[in-house]
Structure formats: C-alpha cells, structure tokens
C-alpha positions, 0 to 999 in steps of 0.5 A: 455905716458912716460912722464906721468909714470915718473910724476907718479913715481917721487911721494912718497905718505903718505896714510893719514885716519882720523875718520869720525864725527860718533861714535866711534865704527864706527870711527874705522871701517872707518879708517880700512875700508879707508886704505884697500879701499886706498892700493888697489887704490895704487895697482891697480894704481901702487902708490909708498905709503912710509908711512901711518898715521892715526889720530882721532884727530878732524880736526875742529880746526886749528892746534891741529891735531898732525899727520896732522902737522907730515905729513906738517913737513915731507913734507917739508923736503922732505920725500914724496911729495903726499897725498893718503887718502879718500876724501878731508874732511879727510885732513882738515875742517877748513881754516887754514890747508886747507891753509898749503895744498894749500901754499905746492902746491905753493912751489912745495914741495906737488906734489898731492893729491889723492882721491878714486875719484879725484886728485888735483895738481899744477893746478889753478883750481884744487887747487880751486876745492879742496879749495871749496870742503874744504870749504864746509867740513867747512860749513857743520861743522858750520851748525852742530855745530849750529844745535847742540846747538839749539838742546841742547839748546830746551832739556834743556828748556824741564827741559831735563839734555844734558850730563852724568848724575849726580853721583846718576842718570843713564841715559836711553838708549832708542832713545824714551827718549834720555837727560831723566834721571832716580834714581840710587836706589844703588847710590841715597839713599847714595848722599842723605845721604851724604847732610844729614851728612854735614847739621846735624851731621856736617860731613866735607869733609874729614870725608865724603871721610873717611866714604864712603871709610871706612864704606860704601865701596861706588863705582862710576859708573865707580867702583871708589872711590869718591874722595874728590874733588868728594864729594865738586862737590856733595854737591854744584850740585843744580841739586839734589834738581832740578835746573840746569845751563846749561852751566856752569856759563852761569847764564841760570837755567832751572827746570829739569823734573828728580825726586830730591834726596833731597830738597832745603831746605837740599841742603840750610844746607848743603850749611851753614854748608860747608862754616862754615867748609872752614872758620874754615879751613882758620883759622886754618893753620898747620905748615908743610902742603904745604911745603913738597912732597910725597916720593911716588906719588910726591903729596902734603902733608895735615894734619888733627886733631884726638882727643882721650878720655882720662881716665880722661874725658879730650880730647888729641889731635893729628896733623898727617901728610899725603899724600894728595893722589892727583896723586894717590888716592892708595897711600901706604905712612904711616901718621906721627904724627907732634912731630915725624915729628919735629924730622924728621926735626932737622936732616935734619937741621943737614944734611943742608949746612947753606947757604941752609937756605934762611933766613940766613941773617934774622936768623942772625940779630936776633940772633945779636938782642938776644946779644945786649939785654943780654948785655944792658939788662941783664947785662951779662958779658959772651963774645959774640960771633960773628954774624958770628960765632953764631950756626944759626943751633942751632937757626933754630931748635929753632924756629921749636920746640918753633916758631910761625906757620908763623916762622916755615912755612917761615924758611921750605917755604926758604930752598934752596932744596925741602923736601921728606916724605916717610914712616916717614923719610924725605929726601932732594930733589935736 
C-alpha cells in the first residue's frame, strides 16, 4: 500500500480538455463541463494536477494541434509525466499523435494517463487498449467524414446550395428546409444592379466599389462594406443566374432549386464587358503603382484616372495616387496627384546616397553614351566631364520628369530602400 501511494504521488498531472465534434456553444460547455467533472476526480482521488490546458483545435489532423504538442514538449522536459483529461478521444484521433503518446510511454517520460473511467500506463495491454480505443476514435472520424460528403453530395444534386448562401440570399433556419435557400429583398435587388451597371453603363469594379460605398451606403450581411475583391466574386458567381459548382473547380454543375437574381444572359454581358476592363487595365500601366507602401496601413499603393470637363468642352485629365486599402479597408491616407507625387520624388532623390540607386552602373553608361554623341556629333568643344564626376542625380531626376513609364518604374523598382507615402510626403523606409 505504501508502495502504491508513492507510485500515486511521484506523478504530476497536466488536466488536458478539448471540444467534443458538436456545436460550438456546446464545445464550450463540454470543455467547462469536463474540467470541473475531472478536479473533482483530482479531489476525491488525491491527484497532484500541475497544469491545465484546453484546446478547440480539431484532433483529426496529425499535428496541427497547438496546445497538444505544448504538453508533448513539456512532457519530455520533464514538467509533469501524467495525463488527467475525459476520455481517450480527447487525446488524439488520429494515428500520428496517438504515436507520440504511446512512444512517451515507452521512454518512460508519461507515467499515466487518466480517464473519468480508465487509466493506462506502461503496461502492454494497457497501452493496446488505449491504442484500439484511439483507433476506433479514428474510424469513427473517417466514417463521419464519409457520411458527410455522401450527404452533401445528395443535396447538391437536389439543386440544394451546402454552405452560407451567397451575398444576395439568406439562408433558412428551419431543420425541415436545411441547404434551401431564399431572396434577400434588401440585398437582392442591388446585386441585381451591380451586373446591370457593369453590362450597360459600363461600370468598372473600382467604380462599382465607389458607387456602393458612396451613393448607396451598401452593407453586407455581416454590416460590412463589400469590398473590391467582393464585388469580382459577384460578378463572376454563376449561382445568380442558377447554376452552381460544387466543389470549387471539381468541374461538377448542378441547377439549383433557389429563385435566380438575374438571368444568363446579363450574367453573359457583364462577363464581355469585365474582360474588356482587365484588358484595357493590362494595357494601361501607370508609372508609380506597386512601387511604394502605405505610410499608414502598410498596403499597397494603386492609382486611378479622373476626368474634369473643361469650360472650353475639352476634357483634362488627372492620375491620383492612393492607398490600395488592402490591410485596412478604413484607411485615412490622403490621395496625391502624380505631378505632386514627382515632386515628392525629386527630394527623395535629393535625400538618397547614390549607391542606393541600383541602376548607378546603367545610369552611368548612358550618360557616358550622351558625352560620346556631343563630341563626335555635336561637334561640341566643352570639356567633358568624367563618367564618375557626372550629376547621376541630376540624370535620375530627368528620367522622372521626362522618362518612359518602364524607365521610370525600373530606376524607383532598384532603389536600395522601400519608399513610404503618408498624407502626400513620401519617406524613406530602412
């Protein structure tokens, strides 16, 4: 008896809970529910408990458990050597971490593992009972996940939509009409719109984003502006017209049962005229766009064109730069006009150590190129200056004001230091 109580105390326990496969509400109750149920076993069984973690984590994947592999590292350097949590499950369902478990046992470092009705140990047939309680845990993984694709895969050849439904549609709430789908009369009539403006007036993307914004004050579901990648995923979601893939890229289309939003045939125009756009966008680069990072959110920076009617019936055009809103859809950084941003430029150029510009050698040799044609040429008689001696600086400038849009794009894209844009000051980034 003595011997026993020794056993018993010489192990340090780490009471380990972790969610049931229920719903999340009641993954919660069932972590609290087992860490009471297991402290009162501690109790009334005089276990030393050392720790205790609890994790939500899905055991179904080896390794991905984040607090389950804590408690492998802290067992080994010898932090605690036992294991008290609710059932076997609770520790693993899947082979891999079930192996971790068992080789602790091995090595002696995991002294025990303790249930609410079972405890395992060095012991050859405990460790096998232990490993066929795992193994059936797995198996009983497998077979849901199978019954649950069988499952989806019968409701979608319904024409019955397995997920949250679209932007536009609601889902129903009701167990007698679970996967069917109905129309958001508040959200419904603006996607509608949306596909309308694309494939008559020839809205583009950015201008949608500005009209839902701006004009219309749109909300999603989740009382969220749609964002630009948002409105893409719209405009090419076949399920508006009726027909959806299920899964993604599985090349399976199905024919919903749901009430469509628009037809084929306006889901057809929109479709023409968004390629149009991204042609017209692949043609038309801008100068400065990729090359510097918000001095606020740490986005990207984008540009776009404006047009203003003059009082003489001709148009002027104008190229502003911006935060791309990327990291923060809220993002307060002021636009910048691209004249202003070249000025913006010229004193960072005046700022820079001219080994920062990566292109010295290139700016170099044509500046060298430039002398050889005003003396052979030219006929010039001034003395020339040096490779070395000549104002790169000054040529680098030049090519900002007076460049090509590649030029331009290649001396900023081989500066040593990434540039900031904050409020219509551009800084240098270290």
């Amino acid at each position: 008896m003595d011997i026993n109580l020794e056993n018993k105390h010489s192990i340090k326990y780490c009471l380990y809970a972790r969610k049931s496969s229920e719903s999340e509400e009641r993954q919660v109750l069932s972590i609290d529910s087992q860490i009471k149920e297991m402290l009162l076993l501690a109790e009334r069984e005089d276990l030393e408990v050392v720790t205790m973690k609890r994790e939500s984590h899905s055991a179904k994947e080896t390794g991905q458990r984040p607090i389950f592999n804590e408690i492998i590292d802290e067992i080994k350097q010898g932090k605690f050597n036992g294991i008290l949590t609710w059932a076997p499950d609770r520790i693993s369902r899947n082979a891999g971490d079930l192996g971790k478990i068992v080789d602790l046992m091995d090595s002696g470092a995991l002294k025990e593992i303790r249930t609410f009705g079972q405890r395992f140990s060095n012991n050859p047939n405990e460790k096998f009972l232990l490993m066929i309680l795992g193994s059936q845990a797995k198996l009983e993984n497998d077979n849901r996940g199978i019954n649950v694709k069988r499952g989806l895969r019968t409701r979608v050849e319904m024409g019955l939509w397995p997920g949250v439904a679209p932007l536009g549609y609601l889902n129903q709430n009701r167990m007698d009409a679970k996967c069917q789908i109905i129309i958001d009369p508040l959200r419904a009539p603006v996607i509608k719109k949306i596909f309308e403006k694309v494939a008559y007036e020839h809205y583009s993307g950015r201008k949608i984003y500005n009209w839902l914004r701006h004009e219309l004050n749109f909300y999603t579901r989740g009382n969220k502006p749609l964002t630009l990648s948002g409105i893409y995923k719209v405009l090419n979601n076949t399920f508006y017209y009726g027909a959806f893939e299920y899964p993604l890229d599985s090349g399976n289309w199905y024919t919903g049962k749901h009430n469509p939003i628009i037809n084929q045939e306006l889901f057809k125009k929109a479709k023409v005229q968004l390629q149009r756009d991204q042609i017209v966008r692949e043609n038309h680069e801008f100068s400065f766009t990729k090359l510097f990072t918000c001095g606020y959110c740490g986005s990207g920076i984008s540009a776009e064109e404006k047009y203003k009617q003059r009082k003489d019936g001709t148009r002027a055009k104008y190229i502003y730069y911006g935060c791309t809103r990327g990291k923060d859809r809220n993002c307060k950084n002021k636009y910048i006009r691209e004249e202003e941003l070249i000025t913006e430029l010229l004193k960072i150029l005046d700022k820079v150590d001219i080994n920062e510009l990566g292109m010295r050698k290139r700016l170099e040799d044509e500046i060298s190129r430039f002398n050889i044609f005003q003396r052979s040429v030219l006929g010039s008689t001034d003395k020339i200056k040096k490779t070395q001696d000549t104002d790169i600086r000054n040529y680098a400038k030049y090519i900002l004001k007076e460049g090509s849009v590649s030029e331009k794009r290649e001396l900023l894209g081989n500066l040593k230091s990434r540039i900031g844009y904050k409020d219509k000051v551009l800084t240098l980034i270290k």
